[in-house]
Structures are given as structure tokens and as C-alpha cells.
MARLO-810407 format. One record per atom (N, C-alpha, C, O): residue in three letters; atom name; z, x, y. Coordinates in steps of 0.2 Angstrom, whole numbers, plus 5000, padded with zeros to 4 digits. Layout:
# MARLO-810407
ALA;CA;Z;X;Y
...
//
This chain:
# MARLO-810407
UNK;N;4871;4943;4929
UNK;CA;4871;4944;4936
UNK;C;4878;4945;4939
UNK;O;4883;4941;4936
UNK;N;4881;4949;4944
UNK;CA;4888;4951;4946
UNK;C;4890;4944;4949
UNK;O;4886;4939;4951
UNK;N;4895;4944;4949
UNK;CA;4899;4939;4952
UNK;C;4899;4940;4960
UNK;O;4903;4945;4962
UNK;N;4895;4936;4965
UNK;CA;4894;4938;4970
UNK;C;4901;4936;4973
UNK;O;4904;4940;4977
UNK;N;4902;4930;4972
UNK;CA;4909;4928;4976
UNK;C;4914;4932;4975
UNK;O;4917;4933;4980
UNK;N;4915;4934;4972
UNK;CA;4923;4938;4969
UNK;C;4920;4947;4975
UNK;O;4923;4951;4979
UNK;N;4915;4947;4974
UNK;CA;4913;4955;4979
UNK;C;4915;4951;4985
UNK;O;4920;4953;4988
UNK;N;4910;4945;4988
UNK;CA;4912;4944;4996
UNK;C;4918;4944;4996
UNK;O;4921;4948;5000
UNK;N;4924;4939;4993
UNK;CA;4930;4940;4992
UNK;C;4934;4947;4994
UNK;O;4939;4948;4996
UNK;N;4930;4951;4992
UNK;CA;4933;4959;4992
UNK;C;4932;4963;4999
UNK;O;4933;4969;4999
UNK;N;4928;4959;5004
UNK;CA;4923;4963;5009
UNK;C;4930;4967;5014
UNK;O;4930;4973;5016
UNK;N;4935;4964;5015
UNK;CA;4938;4967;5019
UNK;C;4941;4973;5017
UNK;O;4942;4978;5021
UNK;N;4943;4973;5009
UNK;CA;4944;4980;5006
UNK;C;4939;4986;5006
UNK;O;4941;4991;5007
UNK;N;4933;4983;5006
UNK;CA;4927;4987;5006
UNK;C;4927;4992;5014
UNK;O;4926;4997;5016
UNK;N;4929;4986;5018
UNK;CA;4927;4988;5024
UNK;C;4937;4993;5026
UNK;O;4937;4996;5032
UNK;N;4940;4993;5023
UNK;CA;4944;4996;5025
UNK;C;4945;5004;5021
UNK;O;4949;5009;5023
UNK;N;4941;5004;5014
UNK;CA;4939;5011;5012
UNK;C;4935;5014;5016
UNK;O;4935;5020;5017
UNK;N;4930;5009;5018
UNK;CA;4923;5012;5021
UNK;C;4928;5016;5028
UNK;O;4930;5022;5028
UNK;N;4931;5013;5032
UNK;CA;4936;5018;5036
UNK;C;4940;5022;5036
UNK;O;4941;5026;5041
UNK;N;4943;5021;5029
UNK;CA;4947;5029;5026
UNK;C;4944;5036;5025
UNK;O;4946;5042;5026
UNK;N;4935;5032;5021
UNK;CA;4932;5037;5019
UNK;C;4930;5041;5024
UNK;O;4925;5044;5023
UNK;N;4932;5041;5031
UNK;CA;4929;5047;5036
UNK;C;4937;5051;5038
UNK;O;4937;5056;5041
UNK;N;4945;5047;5033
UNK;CA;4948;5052;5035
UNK;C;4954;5046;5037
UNK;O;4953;5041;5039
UNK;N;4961;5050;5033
UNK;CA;4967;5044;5037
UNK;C;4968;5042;5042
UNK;O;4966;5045;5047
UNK;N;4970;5035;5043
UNK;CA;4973;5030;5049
UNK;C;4977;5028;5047
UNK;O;4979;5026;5042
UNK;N;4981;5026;5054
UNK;CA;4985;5020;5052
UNK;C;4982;5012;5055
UNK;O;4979;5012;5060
UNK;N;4984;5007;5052
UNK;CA;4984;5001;5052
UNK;C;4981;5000;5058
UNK;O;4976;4997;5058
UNK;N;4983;5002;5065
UNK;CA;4981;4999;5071
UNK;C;4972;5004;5071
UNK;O;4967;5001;5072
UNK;N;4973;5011;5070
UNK;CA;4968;5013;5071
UNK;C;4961;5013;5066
UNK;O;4956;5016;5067
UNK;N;4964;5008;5058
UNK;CA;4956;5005;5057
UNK;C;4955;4998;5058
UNK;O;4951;4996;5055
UNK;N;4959;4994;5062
UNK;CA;4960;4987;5065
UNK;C;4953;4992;5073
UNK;O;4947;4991;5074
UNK;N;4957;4996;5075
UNK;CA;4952;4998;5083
UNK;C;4944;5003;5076
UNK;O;4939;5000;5078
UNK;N;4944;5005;5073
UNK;CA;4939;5009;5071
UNK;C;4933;5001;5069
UNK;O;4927;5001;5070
UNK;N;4936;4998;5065
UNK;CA;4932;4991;5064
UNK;C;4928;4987;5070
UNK;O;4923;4984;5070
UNK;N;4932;4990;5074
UNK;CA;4930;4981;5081
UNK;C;4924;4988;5084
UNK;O;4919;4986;5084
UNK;N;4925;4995;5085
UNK;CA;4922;5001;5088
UNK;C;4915;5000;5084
UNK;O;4910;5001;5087
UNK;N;4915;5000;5080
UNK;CA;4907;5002;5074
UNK;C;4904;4995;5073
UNK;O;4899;4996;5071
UNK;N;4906;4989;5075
UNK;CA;4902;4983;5076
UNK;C;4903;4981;5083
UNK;O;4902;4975;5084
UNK;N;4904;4986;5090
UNK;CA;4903;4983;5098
UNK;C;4909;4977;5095
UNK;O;4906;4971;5096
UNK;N;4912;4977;5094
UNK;CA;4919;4969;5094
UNK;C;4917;4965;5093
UNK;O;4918;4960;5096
UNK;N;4912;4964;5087
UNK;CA;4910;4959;5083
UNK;C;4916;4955;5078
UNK;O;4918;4950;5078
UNK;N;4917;4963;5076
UNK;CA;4922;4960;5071
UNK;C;4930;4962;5071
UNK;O;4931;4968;5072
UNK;N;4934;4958;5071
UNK;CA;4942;4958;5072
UNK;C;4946;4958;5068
UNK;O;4947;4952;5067
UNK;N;4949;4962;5065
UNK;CA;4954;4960;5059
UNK;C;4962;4961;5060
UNK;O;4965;4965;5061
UNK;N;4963;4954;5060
UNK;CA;4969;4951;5061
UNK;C;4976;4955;5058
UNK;O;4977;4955;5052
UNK;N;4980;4957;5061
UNK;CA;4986;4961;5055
UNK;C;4989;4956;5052
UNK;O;4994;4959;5049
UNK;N;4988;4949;5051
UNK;CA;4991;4945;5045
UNK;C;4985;4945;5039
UNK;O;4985;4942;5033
UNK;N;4979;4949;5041
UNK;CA;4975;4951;5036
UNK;C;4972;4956;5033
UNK;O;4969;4955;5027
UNK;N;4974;4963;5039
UNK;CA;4974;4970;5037
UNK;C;4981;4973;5034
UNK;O;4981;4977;5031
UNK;N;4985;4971;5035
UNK;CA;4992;4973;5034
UNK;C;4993;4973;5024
UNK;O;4991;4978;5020
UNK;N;4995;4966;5021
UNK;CA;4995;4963;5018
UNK;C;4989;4966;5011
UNK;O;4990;4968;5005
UNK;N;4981;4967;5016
UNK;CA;4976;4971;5011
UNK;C;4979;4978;5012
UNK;O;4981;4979;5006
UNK;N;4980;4982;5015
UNK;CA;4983;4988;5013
UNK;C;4990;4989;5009
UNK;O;4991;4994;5006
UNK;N;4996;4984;5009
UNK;CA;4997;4983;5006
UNK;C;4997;4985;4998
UNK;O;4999;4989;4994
UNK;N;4993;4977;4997
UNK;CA;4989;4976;4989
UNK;C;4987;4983;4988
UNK;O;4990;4987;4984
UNK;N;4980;4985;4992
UNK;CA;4978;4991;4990
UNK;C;4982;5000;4988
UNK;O;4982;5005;4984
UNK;N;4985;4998;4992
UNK;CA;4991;5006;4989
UNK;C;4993;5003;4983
UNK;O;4993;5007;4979
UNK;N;4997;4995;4980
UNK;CA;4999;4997;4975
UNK;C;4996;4996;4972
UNK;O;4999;4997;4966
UNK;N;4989;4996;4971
UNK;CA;4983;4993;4965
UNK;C;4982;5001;4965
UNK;O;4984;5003;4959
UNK;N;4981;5008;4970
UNK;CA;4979;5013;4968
UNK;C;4975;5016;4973
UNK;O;4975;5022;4973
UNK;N;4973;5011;4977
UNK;CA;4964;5013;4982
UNK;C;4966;5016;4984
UNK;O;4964;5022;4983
UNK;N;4973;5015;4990
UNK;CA;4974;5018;4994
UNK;C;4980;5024;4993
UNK;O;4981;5025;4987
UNK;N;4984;5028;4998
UNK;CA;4990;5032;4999
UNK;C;4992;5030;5006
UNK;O;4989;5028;5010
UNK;N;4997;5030;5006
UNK;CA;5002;5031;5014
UNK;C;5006;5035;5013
UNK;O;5010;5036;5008
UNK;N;5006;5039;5019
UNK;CA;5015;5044;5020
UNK;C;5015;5042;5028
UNK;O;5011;5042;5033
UNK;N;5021;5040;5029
UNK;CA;5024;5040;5036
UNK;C;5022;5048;5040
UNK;O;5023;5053;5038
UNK;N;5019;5046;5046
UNK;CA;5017;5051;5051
UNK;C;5019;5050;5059
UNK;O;5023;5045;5061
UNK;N;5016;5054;5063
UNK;CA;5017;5051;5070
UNK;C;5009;5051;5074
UNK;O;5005;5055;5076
UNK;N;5010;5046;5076
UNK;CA;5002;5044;5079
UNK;C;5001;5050;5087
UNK;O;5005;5053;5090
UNK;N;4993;5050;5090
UNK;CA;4994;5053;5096
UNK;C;4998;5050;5100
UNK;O;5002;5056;5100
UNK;N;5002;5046;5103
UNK;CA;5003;5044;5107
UNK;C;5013;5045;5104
UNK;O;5017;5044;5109
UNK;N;5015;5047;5099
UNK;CA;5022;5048;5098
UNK;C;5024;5042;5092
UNK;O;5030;5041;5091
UNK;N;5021;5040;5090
UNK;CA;5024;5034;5088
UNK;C;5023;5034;5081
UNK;O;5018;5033;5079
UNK;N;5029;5034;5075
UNK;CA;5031;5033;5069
UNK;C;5025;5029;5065
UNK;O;5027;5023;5066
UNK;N;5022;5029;5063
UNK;CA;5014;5027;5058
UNK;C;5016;5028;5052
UNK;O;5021;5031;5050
UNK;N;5012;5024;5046
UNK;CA;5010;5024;5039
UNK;C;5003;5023;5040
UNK;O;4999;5019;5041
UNK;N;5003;5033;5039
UNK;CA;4998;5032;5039
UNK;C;4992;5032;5030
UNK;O;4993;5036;5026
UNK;N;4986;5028;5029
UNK;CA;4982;5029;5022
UNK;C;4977;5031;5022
UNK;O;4973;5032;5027
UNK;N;4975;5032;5017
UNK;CA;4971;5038;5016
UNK;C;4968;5034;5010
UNK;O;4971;5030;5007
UNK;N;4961;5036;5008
UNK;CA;4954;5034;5001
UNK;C;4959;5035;4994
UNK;O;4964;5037;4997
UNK;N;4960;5035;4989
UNK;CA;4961;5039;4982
UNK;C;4955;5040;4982
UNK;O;4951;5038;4986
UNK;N;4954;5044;4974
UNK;CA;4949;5045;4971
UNK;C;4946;5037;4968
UNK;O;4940;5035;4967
UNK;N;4952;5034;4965
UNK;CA;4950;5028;4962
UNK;C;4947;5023;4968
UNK;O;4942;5020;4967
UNK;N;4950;5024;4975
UNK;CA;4947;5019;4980
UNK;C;4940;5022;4982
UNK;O;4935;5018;4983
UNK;N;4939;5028;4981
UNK;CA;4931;5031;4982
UNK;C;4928;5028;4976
UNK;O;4923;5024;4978
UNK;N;4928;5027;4972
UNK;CA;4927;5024;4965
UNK;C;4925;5017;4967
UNK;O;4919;5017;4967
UNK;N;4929;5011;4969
UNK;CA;4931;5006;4970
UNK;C;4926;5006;4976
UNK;O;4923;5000;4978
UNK;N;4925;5009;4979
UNK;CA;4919;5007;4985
UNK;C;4912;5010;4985
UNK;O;4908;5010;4990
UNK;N;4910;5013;4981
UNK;CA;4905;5015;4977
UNK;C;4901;5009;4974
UNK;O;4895;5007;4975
UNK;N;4906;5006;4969
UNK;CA;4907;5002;4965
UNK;C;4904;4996;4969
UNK;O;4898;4995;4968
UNK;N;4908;4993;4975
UNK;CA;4908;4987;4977
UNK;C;4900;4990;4984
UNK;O;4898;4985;4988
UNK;N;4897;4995;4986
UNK;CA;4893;4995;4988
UNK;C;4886;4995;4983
UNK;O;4880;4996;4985
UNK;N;4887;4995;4980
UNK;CA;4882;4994;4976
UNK;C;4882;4987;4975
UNK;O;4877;4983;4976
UNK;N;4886;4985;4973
UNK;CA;4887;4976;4972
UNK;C;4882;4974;4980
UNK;O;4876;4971;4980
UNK;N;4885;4975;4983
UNK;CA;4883;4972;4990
UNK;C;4875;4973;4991
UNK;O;4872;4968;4992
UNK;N;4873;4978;4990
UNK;CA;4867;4981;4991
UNK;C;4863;4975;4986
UNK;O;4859;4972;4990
UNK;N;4863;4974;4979
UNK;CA;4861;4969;4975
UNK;C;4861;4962;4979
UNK;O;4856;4959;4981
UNK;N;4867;4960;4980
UNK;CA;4867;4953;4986
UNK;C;4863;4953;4990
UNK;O;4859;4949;4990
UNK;N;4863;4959;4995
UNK;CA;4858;4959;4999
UNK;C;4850;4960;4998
UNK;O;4846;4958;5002
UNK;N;4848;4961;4995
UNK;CA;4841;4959;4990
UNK;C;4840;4954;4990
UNK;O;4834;4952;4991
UNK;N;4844;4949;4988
UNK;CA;4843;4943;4986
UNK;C;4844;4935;4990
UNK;O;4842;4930;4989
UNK;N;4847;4938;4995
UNK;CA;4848;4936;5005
UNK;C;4844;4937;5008
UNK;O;4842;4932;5011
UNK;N;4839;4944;5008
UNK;CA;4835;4945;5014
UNK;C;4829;4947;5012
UNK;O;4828;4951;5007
UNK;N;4823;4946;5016
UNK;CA;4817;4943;5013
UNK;C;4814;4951;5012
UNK;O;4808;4952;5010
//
């Protein structure tokens, strides 16, 4: 059986590929694309999105190059890898599994 804890541990990375994969952002615009696709259900704090993008570029998921946003302003902006496509492939399959096993 997958190790379900160690996947829920990973849900913020899942949900920050699952935002890449329609296309680059920066940090504030999958912070607003997250809270947008759940009606402001859900909120992700920059002492906890920052930090996972971080980890994630150096593990491989992600890329950043400096850009400039609509509004004028100097951005890091990231983008999917092929390994982070991989890696959420991966972990949505996991999840799909747990969820089976949660709902009736």
C-alpha cells in the first residue's frame, strides 16, 4: 500500500505543479490562481509557497528565470519540468488511490 502520509505531505507541491501545468507564474500569481479555482477556499501563505518553490527548483520540478510581470514589476517567474510533469502524474495517481479509500 503507498505511503499515504508522505503524498498528503506533498499536496502543496502537487497543487503548485497542477498551476504550472497551464503555464508560467510567478509566486504571487499561483498564490492568486489557487485561492481563484477554489472560490477562496484555499490560501497559501508565502512562508509556505516561497520556501516549496524553492525546494522544488532545486530538486528539479520546477525552473525560474527572472521576468517582468503585467503590472511592471521584476518577477521569478516558474515553470513545470518534464521531471515535475512526471512527479505530478505520479502523485496524482497516489491521490486518486486515497481517494477511493475515503469516499464511499
Amino acid at each position: 500500500m503507498p505511503a499515504y502520509k508522505d503524498h498528503l505531505h506533498g499536496t502543496l507541491d502537487a497543487l503548485i505543479l497542477r498551476t504550472l501545468s497551464f503555464g508560467p507564474r510567478h509566486g504571487y500569481a499561483i498564490a492568486t490562481w489557487l485561492r481563484e479555482q477554489t472560490d477562496e477556499a484555499l490560501r497559501v501563505e508565502d512562508g509556505s509557497l516561497y520556501p516549496a518553490l524553492y525546494r522544488m527548483e532545486r530538486d528539479g520540478l520546477v525552473d525560474a528565470d527572472w521576468g517582468t510581470t503585467d503590472s511592471g514589476r521584476k518577477a521569478k517567474f516558474y515553470r513545470i519540468t518534464d521531471e515535475g510533469r512526471k512527479h505530478l502524474r505520479a502523485t496524482q495517481k497516489e491521490f486518486a488511490g486515497f481517494l477511493k479509500i475515503v469516499t464511499p
